[in-house]
Each structure stands twice: as structure tokens, then as C-alpha cells.
C-alpha positions as CSV (number, residue, x, y, z in Angstrom):
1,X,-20.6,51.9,30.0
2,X,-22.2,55.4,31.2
3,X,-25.8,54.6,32.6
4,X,-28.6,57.5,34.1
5,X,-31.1,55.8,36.4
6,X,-33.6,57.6,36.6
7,X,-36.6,57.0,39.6
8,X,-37.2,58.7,42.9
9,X,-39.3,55.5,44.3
10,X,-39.1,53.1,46.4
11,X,-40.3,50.2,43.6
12,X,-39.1,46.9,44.1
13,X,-38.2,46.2,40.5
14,X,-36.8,49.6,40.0
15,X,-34.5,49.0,43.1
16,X,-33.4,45.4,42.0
17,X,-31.9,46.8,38.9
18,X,-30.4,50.1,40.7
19,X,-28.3,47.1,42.7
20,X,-27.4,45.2,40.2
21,X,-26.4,48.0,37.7
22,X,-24.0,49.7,40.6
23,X,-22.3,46.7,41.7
24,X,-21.9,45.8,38.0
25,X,-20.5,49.5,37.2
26,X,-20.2,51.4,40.4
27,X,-19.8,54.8,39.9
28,X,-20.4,54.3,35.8
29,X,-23.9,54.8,36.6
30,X,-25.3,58.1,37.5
31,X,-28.6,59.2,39.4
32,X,-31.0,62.2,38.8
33,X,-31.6,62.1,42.8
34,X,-30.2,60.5,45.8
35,X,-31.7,57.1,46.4
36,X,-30.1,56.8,50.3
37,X,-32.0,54.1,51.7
38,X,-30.2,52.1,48.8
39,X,-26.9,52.6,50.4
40,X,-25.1,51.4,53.8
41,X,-25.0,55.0,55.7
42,X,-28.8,54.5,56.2
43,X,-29.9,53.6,59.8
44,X,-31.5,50.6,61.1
45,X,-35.1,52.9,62.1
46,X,-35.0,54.2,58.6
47,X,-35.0,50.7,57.5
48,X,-37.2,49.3,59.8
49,X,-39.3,52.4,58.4
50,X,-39.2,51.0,54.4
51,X,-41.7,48.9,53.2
52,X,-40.8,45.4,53.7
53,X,-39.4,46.8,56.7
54,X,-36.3,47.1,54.8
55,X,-35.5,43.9,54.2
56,X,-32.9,42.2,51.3
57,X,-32.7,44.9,49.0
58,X,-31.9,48.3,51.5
59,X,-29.4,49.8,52.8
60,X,-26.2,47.5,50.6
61,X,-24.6,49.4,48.5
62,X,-21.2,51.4,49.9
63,X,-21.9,55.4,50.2
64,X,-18.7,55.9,47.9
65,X,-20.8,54.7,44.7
66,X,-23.3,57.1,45.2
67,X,-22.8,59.7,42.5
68,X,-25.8,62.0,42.0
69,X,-25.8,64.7,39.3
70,X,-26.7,68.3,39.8
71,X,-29.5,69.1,37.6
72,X,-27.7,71.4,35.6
73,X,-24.5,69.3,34.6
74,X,-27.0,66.5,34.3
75,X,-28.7,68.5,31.7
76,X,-25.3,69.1,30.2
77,X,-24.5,65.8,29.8
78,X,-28.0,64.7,28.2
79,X,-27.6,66.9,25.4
80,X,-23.9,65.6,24.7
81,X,-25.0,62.3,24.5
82,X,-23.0,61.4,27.4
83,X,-24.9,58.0,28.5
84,X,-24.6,54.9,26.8
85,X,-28.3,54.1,28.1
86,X,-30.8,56.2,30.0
87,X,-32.8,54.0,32.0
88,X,-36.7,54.9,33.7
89,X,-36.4,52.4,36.8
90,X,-40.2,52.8,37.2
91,X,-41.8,54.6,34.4
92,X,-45.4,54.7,35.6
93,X,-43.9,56.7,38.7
94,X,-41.3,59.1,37.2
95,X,-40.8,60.6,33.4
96,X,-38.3,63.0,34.3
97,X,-36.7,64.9,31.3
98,X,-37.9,62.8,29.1
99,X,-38.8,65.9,26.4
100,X,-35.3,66.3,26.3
101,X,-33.9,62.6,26.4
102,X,-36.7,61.9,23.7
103,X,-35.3,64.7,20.9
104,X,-31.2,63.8,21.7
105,X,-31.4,59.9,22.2
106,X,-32.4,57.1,19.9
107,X,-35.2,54.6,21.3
108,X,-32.8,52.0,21.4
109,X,-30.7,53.6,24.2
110,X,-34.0,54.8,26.1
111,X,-35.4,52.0,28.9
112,X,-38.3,51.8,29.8
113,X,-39.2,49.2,33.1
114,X,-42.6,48.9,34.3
115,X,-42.4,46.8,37.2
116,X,-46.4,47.8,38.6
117,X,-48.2,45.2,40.1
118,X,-50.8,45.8,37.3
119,X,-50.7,44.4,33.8
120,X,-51.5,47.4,32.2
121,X,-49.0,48.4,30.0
122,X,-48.0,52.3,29.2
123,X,-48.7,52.8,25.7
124,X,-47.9,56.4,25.3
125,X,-43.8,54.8,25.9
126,X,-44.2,51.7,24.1
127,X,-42.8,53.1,20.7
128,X,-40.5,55.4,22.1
129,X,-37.9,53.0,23.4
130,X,-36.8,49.6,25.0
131,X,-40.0,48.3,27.1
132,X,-39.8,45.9,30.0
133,X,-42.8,44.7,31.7
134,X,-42.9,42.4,35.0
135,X,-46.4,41.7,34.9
136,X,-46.5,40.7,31.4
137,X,-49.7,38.5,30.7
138,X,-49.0,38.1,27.2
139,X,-46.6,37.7,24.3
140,X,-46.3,41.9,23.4
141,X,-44.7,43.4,20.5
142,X,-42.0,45.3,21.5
143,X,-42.5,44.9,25.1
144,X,-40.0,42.5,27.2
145,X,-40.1,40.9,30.2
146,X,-38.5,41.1,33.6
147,X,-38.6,40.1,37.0
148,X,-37.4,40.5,40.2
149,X,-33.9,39.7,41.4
150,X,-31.8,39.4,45.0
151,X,-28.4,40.6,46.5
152,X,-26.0,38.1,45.6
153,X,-24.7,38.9,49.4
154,X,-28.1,37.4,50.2
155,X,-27.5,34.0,48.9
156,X,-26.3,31.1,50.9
157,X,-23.2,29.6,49.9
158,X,-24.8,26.2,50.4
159,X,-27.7,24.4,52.1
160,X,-27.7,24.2,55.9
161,X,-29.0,21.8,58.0
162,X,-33.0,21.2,58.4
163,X,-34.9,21.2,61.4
164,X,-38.5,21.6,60.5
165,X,-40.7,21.0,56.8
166,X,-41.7,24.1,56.6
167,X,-41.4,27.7,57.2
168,X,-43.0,29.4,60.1
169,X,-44.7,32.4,58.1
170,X,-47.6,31.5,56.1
171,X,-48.7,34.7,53.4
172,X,-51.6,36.0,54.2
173,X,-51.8,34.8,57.9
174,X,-50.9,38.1,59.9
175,X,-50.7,36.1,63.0
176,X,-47.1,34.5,61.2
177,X,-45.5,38.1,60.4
178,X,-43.6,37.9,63.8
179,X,-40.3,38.9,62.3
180,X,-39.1,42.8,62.9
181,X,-35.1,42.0,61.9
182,X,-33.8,40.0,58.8
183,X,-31.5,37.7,60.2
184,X,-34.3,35.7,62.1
185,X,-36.9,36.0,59.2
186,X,-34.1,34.2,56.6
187,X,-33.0,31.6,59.4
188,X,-36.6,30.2,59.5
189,X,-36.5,29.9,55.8
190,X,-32.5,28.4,56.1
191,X,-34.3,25.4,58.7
192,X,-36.9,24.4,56.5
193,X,-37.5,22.7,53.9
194,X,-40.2,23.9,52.5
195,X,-41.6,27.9,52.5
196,X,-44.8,28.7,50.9
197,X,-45.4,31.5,48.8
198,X,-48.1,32.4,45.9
199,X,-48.9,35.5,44.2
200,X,-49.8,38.5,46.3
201,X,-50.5,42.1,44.1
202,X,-48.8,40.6,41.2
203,X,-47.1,37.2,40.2
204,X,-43.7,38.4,41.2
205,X,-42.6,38.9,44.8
206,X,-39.8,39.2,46.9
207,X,-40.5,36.6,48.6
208,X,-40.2,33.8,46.4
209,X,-36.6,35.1,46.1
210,X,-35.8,35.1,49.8
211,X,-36.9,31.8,50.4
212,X,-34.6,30.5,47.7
213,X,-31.6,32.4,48.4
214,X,-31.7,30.6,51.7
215,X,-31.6,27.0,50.7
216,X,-35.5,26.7,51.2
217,X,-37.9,25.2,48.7
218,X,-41.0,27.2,47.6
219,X,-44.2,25.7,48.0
220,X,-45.8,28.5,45.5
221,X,-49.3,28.0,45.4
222,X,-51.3,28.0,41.6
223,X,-48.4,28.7,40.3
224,X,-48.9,26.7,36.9
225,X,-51.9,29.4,36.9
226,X,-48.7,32.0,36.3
227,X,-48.7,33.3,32.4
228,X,-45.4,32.5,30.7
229,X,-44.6,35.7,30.1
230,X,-44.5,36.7,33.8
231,X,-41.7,35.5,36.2
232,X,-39.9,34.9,32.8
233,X,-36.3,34.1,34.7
234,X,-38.1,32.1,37.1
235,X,-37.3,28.2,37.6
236,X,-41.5,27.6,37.1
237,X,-41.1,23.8,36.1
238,X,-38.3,23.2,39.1
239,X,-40.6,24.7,41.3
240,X,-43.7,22.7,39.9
241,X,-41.9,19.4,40.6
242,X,-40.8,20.3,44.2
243,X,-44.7,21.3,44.6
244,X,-45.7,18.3,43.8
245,X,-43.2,16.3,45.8
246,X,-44.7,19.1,49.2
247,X,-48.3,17.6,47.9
248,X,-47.1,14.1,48.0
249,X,-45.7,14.6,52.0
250,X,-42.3,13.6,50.2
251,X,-40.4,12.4,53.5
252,X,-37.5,11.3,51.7
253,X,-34.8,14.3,53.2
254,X,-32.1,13.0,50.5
255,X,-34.1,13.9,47.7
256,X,-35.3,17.0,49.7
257,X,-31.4,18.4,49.8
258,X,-31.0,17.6,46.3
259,X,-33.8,19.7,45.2
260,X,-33.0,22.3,48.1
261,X,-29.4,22.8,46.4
262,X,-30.5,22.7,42.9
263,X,-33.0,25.4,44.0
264,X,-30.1,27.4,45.6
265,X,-28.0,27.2,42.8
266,X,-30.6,27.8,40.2
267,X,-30.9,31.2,42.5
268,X,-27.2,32.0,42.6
269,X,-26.8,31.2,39.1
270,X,-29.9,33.5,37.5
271,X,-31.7,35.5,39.7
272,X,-28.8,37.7,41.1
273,X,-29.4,41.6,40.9
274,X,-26.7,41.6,38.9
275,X,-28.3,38.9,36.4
276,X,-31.6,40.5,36.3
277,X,-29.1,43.5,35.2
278,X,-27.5,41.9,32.3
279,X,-30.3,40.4,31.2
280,X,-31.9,43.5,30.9
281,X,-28.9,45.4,29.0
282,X,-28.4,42.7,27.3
283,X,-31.6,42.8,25.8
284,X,-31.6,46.4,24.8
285,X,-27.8,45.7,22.8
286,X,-30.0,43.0,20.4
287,X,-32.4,45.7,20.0
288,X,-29.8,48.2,19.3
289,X,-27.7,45.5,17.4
290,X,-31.0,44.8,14.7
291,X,-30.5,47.0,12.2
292,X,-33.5,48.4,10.7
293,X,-35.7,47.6,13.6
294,X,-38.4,49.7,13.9
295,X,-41.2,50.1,16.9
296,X,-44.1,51.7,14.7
297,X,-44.3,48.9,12.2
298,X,-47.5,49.7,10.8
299,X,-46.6,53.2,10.2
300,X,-43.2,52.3,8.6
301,X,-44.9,50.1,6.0
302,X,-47.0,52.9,4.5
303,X,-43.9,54.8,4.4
304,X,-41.9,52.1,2.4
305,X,-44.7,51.2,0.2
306,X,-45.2,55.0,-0.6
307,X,-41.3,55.0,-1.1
308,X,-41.2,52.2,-3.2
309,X,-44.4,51.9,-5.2
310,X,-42.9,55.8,-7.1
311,X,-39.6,53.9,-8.2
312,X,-42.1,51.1,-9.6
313,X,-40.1,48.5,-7.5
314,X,-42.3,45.9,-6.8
315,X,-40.1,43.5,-6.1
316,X,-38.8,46.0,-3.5
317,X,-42.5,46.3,-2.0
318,X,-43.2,42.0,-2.1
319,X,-39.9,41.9,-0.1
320,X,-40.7,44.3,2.2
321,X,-44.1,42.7,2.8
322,X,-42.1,39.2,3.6
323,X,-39.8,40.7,6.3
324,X,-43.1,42.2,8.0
325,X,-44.8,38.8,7.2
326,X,-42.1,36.6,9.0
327,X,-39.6,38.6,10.7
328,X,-41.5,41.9,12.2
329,X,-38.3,43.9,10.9
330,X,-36.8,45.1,7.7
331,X,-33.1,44.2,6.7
332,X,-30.5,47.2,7.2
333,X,-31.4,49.9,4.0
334,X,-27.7,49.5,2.2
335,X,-29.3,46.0,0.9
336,X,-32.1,47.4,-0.7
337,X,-29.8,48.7,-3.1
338,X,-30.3,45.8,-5.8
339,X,-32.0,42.3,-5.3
340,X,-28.3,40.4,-5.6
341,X,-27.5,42.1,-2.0
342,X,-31.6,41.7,-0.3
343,X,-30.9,37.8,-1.6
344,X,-27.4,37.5,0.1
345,X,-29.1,39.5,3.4
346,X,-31.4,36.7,3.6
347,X,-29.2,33.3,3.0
348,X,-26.6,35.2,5.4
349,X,-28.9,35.2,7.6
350,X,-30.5,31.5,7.8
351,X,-33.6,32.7,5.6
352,X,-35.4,30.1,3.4
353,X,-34.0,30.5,-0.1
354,X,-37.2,29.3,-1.5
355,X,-38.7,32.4,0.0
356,X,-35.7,34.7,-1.8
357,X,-36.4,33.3,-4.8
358,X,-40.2,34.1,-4.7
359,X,-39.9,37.5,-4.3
360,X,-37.1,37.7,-7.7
């Protein structure tokens, strides 16, 4: 699979996807710019120099998959069609050569990820290809969810031993931020049992992931305030049982390693870069895979009924009315082609044949 990432920002969510689509396909995907402080040539004072001071996501990924594209070959390869996908890592931040991408690529092979703290979604992209949104209050046409993700070289292999209940940093307490280097920050999370967490700009953050990847519990404060929508790979009702049993000053340490390990495995499991990756992709291949499928519905319909109401098909037109009714897309055109092949679309595909028959 041939994949252009396109973003020149630092974004969280658009970085989590850059590391889980290289180590995935390496040099398979292609970049419009160089993205170093992704990669392991960087220095520690660059890092340190990041926001998050670098941590988890920086500075991973060997040189030798870097493989940016001069503009002009780039270009080249645009127009050929070359990509399987072209992918906008953060699309609020960077739109780059999209007038071109827009004319030579279906919207089914064009990303979109919106990974803003904000819920506001872009509408001028929404109908012009695949949209993901992390901070997605509510169920969206045509808009998908996504979240954040971690290094699988991040995650324990299993849960270490416990000195302490909880975690030493507190969010929002600046006294706590005492950590300058990773491997200190993570170990406090590793001892504990429990590390608290709650929403900071958004819902999503990093930080739930860290303390999970190292065998720790989060304690994630309102979280059954969380929209389901947002988070969507997230274990929410793991998380709000182990809150409860934080509440409860649970001292039983058995149970506290069961639900430590289940956490880390949940983790290992789901929330991988690579995961968030696939899940992504995989996503986009249903879209692509629906044939028929079509963004601007409303628009669509006026140009079907128009279509069909000169043949004087009106079955044609009660059909197409049912698909929009109860399925939000139209069956693939070849079966409009008599009502014997729309019928055998529909009991192919699970559909109520008491439906098929009212439309005869």
C-alpha cells in the first residue's frame, strides 16, 4: 500500500498515526516534508524542546524510513494516481495540494483527521472525503471517530511490582510536574497503582495512554461525563469500574494486579499506534468497499428523483427513497437495471423482504 502523509505539525493525533503507518509500511508511505523530530537522529535538547518535552511519541522511528518527496516528483506522482490513500494528518493546520488531489482522487482515497482539541468540525472537507474526528461529541454523518494511540515500544511487557497507590504527578498541580526525562516520569506510573488523569483541552490525552502502557490504573476523573463518540477505542467501562474500586479505597492488591494487567493488556492489544492505524485504514476500505456510497446525500436524491421520475419509474424512486430511509446509501447502479436484481440486492444483503416487496 502507497500512503502520502501530509502535515508539517507537531499534532499529537497527526503524529500517532505518522508512527503507526511507518512502522506498519516503512518506506510505503511518503511525506510532503521532513517530520525529523519523528525520527531517532534527533537530539535529546531538541526533544526536551518539543511540547510534552518530547516524550512517548518523538524521536522513534529509524532515519532510514524517512522518505520525503521533492515537490516536483511529488506532484508527478499525484497526478498518476500513484497513492493508494492520501492522508491530511491534521487538516485544520495544513491543506496542502489539495486543488490538485481533489480533481485526480476519489473522496474515498482522500483522509481527512481532525485531531483539534475543539469539537468543531470542518465542513468545507466533510463531503470531499473520509472524515475522522477525535473530539467527536456526537453521532455525525459521514464523520468517524479516532483517538489517540502509543508506541508499542512504550508498553510494558507485564505489570511490575507496586510500591505506592498512586502516582506522584497530579494534572493540574504544577508543583507535581518535576519530571524533565521519560524514564523517571513512566517509572512513577510503573510503582503505582493508581495515576489520575481527566480531560485537559479535550477528552483525549496522552496521558491516559502513558499511564496504561506502564501497568498503572487511571483514576480519570468525570469520565462517564465523556460523549461516546469521543475516546471511541478507549476501555471507558474498564476504566469506570477501576474508578470506582480508587473511590472505594479498594486495599485488596490481588484484585488491584488483576485490573492493572487487564488494563495493560487492553493497551497492548488496542491502543498501539499501529492499531489506531488500521483502524483508521480500515475504516476508509468499508467506505471505499460500499458501492454507491455517497457523501452529499441530499443532493444525490434530487438527482435520482429527476433521473427517475422522466423514465416514469416509480417503483425506481419508492426504492430509492427506502435506501435513504433505512440505510443512508443507494445499492451499486447495475441493480437498478430491473426490480428482479434491486429485490435480490436486498435479500443478499440481510434486508427485510417485507420491505422488498412493498416497493414491487
Amino acid at each position: 500500500m502507497k500512503i502520502l502523509f501530509i502535515s508539517r505539525t507537531e499534532d499529537y493525533q497527526s503524529n500517532v498515526l505518522f508512527h503507526g503507518l511507518k512502522t506498519l509500511y516503512g518506506k510505503d508511505v511518503y511525506e510532503c516534508s521532513d517530520y525529523w523530530y519523528m525520527f531517532n537522529n534527533i537530539s535529546e535538547t531538541e526533544k526536551r524542546a518539543l511540547y510534552g518535552r518530547g516524550f512517548t511519541l518523538f524521536g522513534l522511528l529509524p532515519e532510514t524510513l524517512k522518505n520525503v518527496l521533492p515537490t516536483p516528483i511529488l506532484l508527478q506522482k499525484i497526478k498518476t494516481r500513484y497513492f493508494d490513500y492520501i492522508i491530511y494528518g491534521s487538516i485544520w493546520r495544513n491543506n496542502h495540494y489539495f486543488r490538485l488531489v481533489k480533481r485526480i482522487y476519489p473522496k474515498e482515497k482522500i483522509i481527512f483527521v481532525d485531531g483539534e482539541d475543539a469539537t468543531t468540525i470542518n465542513k468545507f472537507y466533510l463531503n470531499k472525503g473520509v472524515y475522522f474526528k477525535r473530539e467527536l461529541e456526537q453521532n455525525i454523518p459521514n464523520v468517524f471517530p479516532i483517538c489517540f494511540g502509543i508506541p508499542q515500544s512504550k508498553i510494558l511487557e507485564k505489570v511490575g511490582e507496586k510500591t505506592k497507590r498512586q502516582a506522584y504527578i497530579v494534572p493540574g498541580e504544577l508543583s507535581t510536574y518535576i519530571y524533565d526525562k521519560e524514564e523517571p516520569y513512566y517509572k512513577d506510573y510503573a510503582e503505582s497503582y493508581f495515576g489520575i488523569t481527566k480531560k485537559k483541552g479535550g477528552w483525549d490525552c496522552l496521558r491516559h495512554y502513558e499511564i496504561m502502557a506502564n501497568g498503572c490504573i487511571p483514576y480519570f476523573i468525570d469520565l462517564e461525563k465523556c460523549p461516546q463518540e469521543t475516546m471511541c477505542l478507549f476501555p471507558k467501562q474498564l476504566i469506570l469500574e477501576t474508578n470506582r474500586l480508587f473511590e472505594e479505597q479498594c486495599c485488596d492488591t490481588e484484585q488491584l494486579m488483576v485490573k492493572s494487567q487487564e488494563v495493560l493488556n487492553y493497551t497492548r492489544k488496542h491502543l498501539t499506534t499501529q492499531s489506531i492505524a488500521t483502524y483508521m485504514l480500515n475504516i476508509a476500505a468499508q467506505v471505499d468497499t460500499i458501492e454507491g456510497r455517497h457523501y452529499n446525500l441530499e443532493g444525490l436524491y434530487l438527482q435520482v428523483k429527476r433521473i427517475l421520475r422522466r423514465k416514469k419509474m416509480m417503483w425506481r424512486l419508492n426504492f430509492t427513497k427506502w435506501c435513504f430511509a433505512n440505510l443512508s446509501f443507494l445499492p451499486p447502479v447495475a441493480y437498478f437495471k430491473n426490480k428482479n436484481a434491486t429485490l435480490k440486492w436486498m435479500m443478499d444483503n440481510d434486508l427485510v423482504v417485507k420491505n422488498a416487496k412493498k416497493y414491487q
